[in-house]
C-alpha positions as CSV (number, residue, x, y, z in Angstrom):
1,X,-1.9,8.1,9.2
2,X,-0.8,10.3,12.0
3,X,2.4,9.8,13.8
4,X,5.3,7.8,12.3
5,X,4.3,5.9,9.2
6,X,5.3,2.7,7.9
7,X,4.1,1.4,4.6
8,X,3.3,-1.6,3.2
9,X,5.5,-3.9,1.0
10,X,7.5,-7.6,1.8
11,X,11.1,-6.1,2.2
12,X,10.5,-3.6,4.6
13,X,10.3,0.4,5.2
14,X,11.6,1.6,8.5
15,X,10.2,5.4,8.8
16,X,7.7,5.8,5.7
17,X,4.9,8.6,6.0
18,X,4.6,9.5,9.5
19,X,0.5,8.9,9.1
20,X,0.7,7.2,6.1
21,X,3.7,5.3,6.0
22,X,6.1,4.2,8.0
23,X,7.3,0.8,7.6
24,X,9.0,-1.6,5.2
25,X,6.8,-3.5,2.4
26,X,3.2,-3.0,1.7
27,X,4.0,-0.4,4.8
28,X,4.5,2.1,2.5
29,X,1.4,2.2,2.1
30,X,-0.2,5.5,3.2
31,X,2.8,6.5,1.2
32,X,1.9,5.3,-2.0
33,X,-1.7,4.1,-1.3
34,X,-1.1,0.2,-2.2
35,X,-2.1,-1.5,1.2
36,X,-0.9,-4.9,0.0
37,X,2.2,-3.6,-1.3
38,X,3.5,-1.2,1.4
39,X,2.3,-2.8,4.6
40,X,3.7,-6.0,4.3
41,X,7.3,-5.0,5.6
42,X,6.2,-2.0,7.8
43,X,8.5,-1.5,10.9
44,X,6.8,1.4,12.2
45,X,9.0,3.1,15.5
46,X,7.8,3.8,18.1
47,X,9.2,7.8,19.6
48,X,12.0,7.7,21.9
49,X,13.6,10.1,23.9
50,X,16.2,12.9,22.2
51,X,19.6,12.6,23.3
52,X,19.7,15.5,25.1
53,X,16.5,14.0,27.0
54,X,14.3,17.8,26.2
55,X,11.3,15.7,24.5
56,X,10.2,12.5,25.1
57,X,8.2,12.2,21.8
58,X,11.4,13.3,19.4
59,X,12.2,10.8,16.5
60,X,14.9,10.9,15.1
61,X,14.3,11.4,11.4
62,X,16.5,8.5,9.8
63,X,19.1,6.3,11.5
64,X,22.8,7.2,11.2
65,X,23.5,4.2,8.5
66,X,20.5,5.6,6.4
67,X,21.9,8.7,6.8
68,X,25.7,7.4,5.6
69,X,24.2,5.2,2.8
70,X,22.2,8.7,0.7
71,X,25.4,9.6,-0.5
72,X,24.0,10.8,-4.2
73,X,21.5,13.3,-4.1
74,X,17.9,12.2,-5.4
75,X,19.1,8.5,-4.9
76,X,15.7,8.0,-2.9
77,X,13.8,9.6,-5.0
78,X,14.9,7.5,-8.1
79,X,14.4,4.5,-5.8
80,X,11.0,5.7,-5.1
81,X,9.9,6.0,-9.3
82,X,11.7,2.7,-9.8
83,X,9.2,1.3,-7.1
84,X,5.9,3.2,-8.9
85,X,7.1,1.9,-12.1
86,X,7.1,-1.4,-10.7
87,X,4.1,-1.9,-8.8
88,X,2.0,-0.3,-11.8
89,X,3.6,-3.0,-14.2
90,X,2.0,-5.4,-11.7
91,X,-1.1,-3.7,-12.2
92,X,-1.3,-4.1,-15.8
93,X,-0.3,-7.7,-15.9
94,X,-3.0,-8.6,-13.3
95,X,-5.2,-7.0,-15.7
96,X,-4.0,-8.8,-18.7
97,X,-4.8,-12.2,-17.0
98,X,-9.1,-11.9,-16.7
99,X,-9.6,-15.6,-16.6
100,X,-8.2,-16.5,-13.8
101,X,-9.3,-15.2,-9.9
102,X,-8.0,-12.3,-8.3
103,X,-7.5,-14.8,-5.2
104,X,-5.8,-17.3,-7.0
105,X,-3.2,-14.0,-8.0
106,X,-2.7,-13.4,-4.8
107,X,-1.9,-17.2,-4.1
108,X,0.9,-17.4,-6.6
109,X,2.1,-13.9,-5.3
110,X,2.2,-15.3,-1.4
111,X,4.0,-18.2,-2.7
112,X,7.1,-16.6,-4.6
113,X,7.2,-14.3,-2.0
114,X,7.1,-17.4,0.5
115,X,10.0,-18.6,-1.1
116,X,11.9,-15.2,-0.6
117,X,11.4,-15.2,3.0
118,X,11.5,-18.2,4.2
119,X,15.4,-18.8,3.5
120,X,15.9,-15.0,5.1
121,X,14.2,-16.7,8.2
122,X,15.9,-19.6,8.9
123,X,19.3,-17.7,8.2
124,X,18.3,-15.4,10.9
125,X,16.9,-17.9,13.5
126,X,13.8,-15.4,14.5
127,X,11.4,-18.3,14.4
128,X,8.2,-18.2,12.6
129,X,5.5,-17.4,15.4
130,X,6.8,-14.1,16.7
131,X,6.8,-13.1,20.5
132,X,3.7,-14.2,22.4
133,X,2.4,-10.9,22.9
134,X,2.3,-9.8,19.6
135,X,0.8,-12.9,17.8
136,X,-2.9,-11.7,17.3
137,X,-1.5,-9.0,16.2
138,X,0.6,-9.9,13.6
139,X,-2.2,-12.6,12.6
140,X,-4.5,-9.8,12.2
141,X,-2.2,-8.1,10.0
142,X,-1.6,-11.0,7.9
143,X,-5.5,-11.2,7.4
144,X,-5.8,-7.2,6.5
145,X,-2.9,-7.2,4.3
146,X,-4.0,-10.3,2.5
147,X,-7.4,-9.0,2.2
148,X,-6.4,-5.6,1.0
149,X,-4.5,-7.6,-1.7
150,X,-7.1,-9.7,-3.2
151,X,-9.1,-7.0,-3.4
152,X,-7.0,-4.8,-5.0
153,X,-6.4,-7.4,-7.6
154,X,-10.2,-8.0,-7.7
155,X,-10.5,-4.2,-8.5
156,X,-8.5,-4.1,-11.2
157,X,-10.0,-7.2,-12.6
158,X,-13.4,-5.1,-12.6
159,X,-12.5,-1.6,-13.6
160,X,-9.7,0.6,-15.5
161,X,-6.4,0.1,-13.5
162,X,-5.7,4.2,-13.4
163,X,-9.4,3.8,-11.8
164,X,-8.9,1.8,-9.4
165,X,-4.9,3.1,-8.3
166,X,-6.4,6.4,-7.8
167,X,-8.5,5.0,-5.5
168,X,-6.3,3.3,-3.5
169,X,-4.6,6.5,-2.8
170,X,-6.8,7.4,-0.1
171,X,-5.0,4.4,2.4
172,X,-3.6,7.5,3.9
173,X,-6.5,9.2,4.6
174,X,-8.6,6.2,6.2
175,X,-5.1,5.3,8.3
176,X,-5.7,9.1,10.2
177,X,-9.2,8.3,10.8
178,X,-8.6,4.1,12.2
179,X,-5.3,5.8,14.0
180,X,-7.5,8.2,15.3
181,X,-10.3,5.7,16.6
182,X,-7.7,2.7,17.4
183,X,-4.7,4.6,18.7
184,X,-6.1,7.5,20.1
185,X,-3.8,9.8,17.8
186,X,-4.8,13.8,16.7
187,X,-7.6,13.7,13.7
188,X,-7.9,17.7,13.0
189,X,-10.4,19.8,10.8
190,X,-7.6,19.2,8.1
191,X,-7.8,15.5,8.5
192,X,-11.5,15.6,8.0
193,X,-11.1,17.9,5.7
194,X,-8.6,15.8,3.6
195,X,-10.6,12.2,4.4
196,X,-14.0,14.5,2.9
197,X,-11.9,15.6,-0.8
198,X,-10.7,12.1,-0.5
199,X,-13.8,10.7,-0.8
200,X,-15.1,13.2,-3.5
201,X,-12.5,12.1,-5.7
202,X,-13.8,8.6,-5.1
203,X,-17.3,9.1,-6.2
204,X,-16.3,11.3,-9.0
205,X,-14.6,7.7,-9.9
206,X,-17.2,5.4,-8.9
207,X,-19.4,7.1,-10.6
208,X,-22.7,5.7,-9.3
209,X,-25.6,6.1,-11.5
210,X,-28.3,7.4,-9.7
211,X,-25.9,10.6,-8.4
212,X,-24.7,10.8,-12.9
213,X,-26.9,8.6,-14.5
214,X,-26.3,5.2,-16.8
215,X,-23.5,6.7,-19.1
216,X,-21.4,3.6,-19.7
217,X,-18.4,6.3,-21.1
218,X,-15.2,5.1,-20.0
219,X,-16.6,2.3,-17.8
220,X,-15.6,-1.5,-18.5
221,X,-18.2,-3.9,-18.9
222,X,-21.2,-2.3,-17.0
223,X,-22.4,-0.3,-14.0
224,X,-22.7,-3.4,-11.7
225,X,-18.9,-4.0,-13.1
226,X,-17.4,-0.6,-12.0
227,X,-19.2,-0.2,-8.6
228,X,-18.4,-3.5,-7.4
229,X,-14.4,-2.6,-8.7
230,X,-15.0,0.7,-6.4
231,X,-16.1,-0.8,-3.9
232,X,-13.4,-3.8,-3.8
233,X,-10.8,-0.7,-4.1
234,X,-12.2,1.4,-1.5
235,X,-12.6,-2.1,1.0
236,X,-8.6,-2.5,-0.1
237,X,-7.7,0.7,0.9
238,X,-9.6,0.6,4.0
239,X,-8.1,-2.8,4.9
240,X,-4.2,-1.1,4.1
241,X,-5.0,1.4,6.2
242,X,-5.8,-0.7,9.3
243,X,-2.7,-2.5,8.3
244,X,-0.9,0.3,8.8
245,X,-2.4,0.7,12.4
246,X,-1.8,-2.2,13.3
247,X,2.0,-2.3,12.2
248,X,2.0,1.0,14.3
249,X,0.8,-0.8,17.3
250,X,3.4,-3.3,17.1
251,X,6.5,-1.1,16.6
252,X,9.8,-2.3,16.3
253,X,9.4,-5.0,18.5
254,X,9.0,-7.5,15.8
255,X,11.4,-8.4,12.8
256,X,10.0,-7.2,9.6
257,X,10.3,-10.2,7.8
258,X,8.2,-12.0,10.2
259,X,5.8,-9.1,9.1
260,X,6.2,-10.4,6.2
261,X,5.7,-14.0,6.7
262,X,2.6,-13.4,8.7
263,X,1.3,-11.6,5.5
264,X,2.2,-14.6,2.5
265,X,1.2,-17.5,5.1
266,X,-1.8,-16.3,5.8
267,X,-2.4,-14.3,2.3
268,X,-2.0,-18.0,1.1
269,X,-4.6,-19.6,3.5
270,X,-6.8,-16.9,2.9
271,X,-6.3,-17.3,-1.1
272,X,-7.4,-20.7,-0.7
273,X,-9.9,-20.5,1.0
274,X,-11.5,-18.1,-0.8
275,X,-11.1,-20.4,-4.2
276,X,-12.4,-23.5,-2.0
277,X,-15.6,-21.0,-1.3
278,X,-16.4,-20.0,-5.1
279,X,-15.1,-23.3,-6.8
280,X,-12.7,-20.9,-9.2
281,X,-9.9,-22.9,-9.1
282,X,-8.0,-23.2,-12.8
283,X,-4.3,-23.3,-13.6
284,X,-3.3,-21.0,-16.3
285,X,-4.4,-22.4,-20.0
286,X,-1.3,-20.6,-21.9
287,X,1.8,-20.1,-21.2
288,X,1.6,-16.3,-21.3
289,X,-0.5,-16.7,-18.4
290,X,1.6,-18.7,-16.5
291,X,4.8,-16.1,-17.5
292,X,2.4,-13.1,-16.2
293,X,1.8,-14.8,-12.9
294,X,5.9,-14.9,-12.3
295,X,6.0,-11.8,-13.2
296,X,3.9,-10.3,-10.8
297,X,5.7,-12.1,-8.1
298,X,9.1,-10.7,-9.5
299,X,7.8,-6.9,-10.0
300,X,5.9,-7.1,-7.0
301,X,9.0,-7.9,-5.0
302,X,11.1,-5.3,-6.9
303,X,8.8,-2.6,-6.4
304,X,8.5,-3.3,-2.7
305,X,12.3,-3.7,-2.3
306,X,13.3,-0.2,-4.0
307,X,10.2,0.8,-1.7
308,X,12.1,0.1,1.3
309,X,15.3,1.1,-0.2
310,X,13.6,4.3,-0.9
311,X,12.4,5.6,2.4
312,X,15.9,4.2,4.1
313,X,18.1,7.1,2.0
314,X,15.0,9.9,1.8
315,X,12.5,11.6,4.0
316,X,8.4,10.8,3.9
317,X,7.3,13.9,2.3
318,X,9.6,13.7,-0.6
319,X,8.9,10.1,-1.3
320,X,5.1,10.6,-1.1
321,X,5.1,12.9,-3.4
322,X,7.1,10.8,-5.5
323,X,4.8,7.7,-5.4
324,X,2.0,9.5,-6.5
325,X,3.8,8.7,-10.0
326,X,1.9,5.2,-9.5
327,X,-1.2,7.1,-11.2
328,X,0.7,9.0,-13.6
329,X,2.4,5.3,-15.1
330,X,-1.1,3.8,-14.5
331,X,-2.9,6.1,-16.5
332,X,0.3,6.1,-19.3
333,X,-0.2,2.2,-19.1
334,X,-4.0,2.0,-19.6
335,X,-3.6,4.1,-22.8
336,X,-0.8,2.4,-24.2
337,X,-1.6,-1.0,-23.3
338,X,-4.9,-1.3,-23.3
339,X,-6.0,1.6,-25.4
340,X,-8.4,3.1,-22.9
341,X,-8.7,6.6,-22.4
342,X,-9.4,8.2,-19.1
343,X,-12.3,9.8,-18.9
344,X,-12.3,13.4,-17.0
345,X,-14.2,12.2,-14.1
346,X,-11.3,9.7,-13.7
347,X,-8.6,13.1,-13.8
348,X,-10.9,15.1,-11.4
349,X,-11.6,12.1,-8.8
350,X,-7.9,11.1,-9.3
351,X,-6.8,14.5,-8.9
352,X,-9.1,15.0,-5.8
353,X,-7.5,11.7,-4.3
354,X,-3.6,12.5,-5.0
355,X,-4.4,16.2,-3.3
356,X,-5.8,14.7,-0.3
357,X,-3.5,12.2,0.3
358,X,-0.5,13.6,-0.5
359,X,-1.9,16.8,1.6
360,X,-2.5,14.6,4.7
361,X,0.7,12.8,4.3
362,X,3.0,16.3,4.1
363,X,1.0,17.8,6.8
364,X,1.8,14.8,9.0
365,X,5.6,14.7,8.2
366,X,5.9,18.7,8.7
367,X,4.2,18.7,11.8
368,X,6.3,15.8,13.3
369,X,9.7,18.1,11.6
370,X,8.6,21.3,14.1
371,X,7.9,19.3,16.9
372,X,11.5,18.1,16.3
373,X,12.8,21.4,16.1
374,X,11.5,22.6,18.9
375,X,13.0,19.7,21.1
């Protein structure tokens, strides 16, 4: 979370949340709190020197094309809802499908995505391995960012989807901390502050029972149901966030689609795996099923692409703000879709969450704006 953001998504984000995003696919994450979704095409920068040379650690805010290309007013913005809109539509039709494993999901999703890439790759002639000194890095992002999207998947499998969204909006908040611990960057009394409210907002979700008792009110299933969802959210959010890190680590050194590629071949290998290890293998017995699983790949992409699109034309703090729309359509989707009411511990932990992250996010991008300035 601290210093230059990059998100996560396939496509790509080149300057998303300065400690939450910052970076082209699921990179945007810290920005919108969907590690799998905003990391993937992160392309974090690393600072460089102001033209007049006065500050070494002055970014410039967008690059000159970006600049040229925001020629309508709000264009980013609408980019931005366009993206929410389309990642919670994923989220709904993950849930629709219950029979079939969150890992085998995220198998079909690596593949489309695969298919996407791959041609992009060739065309370019990057290769598919990366420069030497940045291969365990981009493997380890590949296994976070795979990780943090099974889970995800597994969450909403598990619990209401406005549930578990909310609580994948505090990527942000865990990214300050692992940037902190990993990169050495500032974590202030606001940080801890924020990463404190954060997690209120997440037990005021998870509800667990011997803190509010067995009350099964607006919780799917069971107790054992709901924490394991909060838990799979929390370890998804936790695993964008060190996505995010380690997309910051890299820099710009390595093309964002190889980002990417890392992240569906190994999101793949990792899917299958997983399957191989619980013997849940099943193709999809309607064809509704099998219609869903396409879809997910298609709106998954989309979402990620007007992601990227997004934070190319507009600045981080505008766009984070915007993405917190993801838990406005999620909670709109679970009551018109799947006729489930939120329950007011959901709006008090989700509204605890959005605060925090968006907070930590702002505070991030504002601080890196003066320090700009005053170069």
């Amino acid at each position: 979370m601290g210093g230059g953001g990059a998100v996560t998504a396939e496509p790509q984000e080149p300057e998303l949340l300065e400690p939450a995003l910052q970076a082209p696919e699921e990179e945007s994450l810290q920005l919108s709190g969907r590690p799998e979704e905003e990391a993937a095409t992160a392309d974090p920068a690393p600072p460089q020197r102001a033209a007049g040379g006065c500050c070494p650690c002055a970014v410039p805010d967008e690059n000159p094309e970006a600049k040229k290309k925001a020629t309508c007013p709000g264009l980013g913005l609408f980019y931005t809802l366009l993206s929410a809109f389309f990642f919670s539509v994923t989220s709904l039709l993950v849930k629709k499908i219950q029979d079939i494993h969150s890992s085998e999901i995220s198998a079909f999703r690596c593949v489309f995505q695969m298919l996407f890439v791959l041609p992009f790759l060739i065309y370019k002639k990057t290769g598919f391995l990366g420069p030497k000194g940045k291969r365990i890095f981009l493997c380890l992002r590949g296994v976070f960012g795979s990780t943090a999207m099974i889970l995800l998947y597994y969450a909403f499998q598990l619990m209401p989807i406005a549930d578990a969204t909310v609580i994948t909006f505090t990527t942000p908040v865990f990214t300050s901390l692992f940037a902190w611990i990993y990169l050495k960057e500032k974590y202030s009394l606001w940080d801890l502050f924020f990463t404190l409210f954060a997690i209120t907002g997440v037990v005021l979700i998870a509800r667990p029972p011997f803190l509010f008792g067995y009350s099964t009110a607006g919780i799917e299933e069971n107790h054992s149901y709901h924490l394991r969802g909060a838990l799979a959210a929390v370890g998804g959010a936790m695993c964008g966030a060190l996505t995010l890190v380690i997309l910051r680590k890299v820099g710009k050194s390595v093309y964002y689609l190889l980002n990417i590629w890392y992240y569906v071949v190994i999101g793949l290998l990792e899917s299958i795996i997983v399957l191989v290890v619980v013997g849940d293998w099943r193709l999809p017995h309607c064809g509704l099923d099998r219609l869903f699983l396409v879809l997910i790949g298609l709106f998954g992409l989309g979402g990620q692409i007007f992601l990227t699109k997004a934070v190319q034309v507009e600045k981080a703090g505008p766009v984070a703000i915007m993405k917190t729309m993801d838990v406005v359509f999620a909670f709109l989707f679970q009551i018109i879709f799947l006729n489930k009411i939120p329950t007011w511990w959901t709006v008090s932990g989700a509204l605890c969450v959005v605060a925090s992250s968006s907070g930590a996010v702002i505070r991030k991008w504002c601080e890196s704006s003066q320090v700009r300035q005053q170069c």
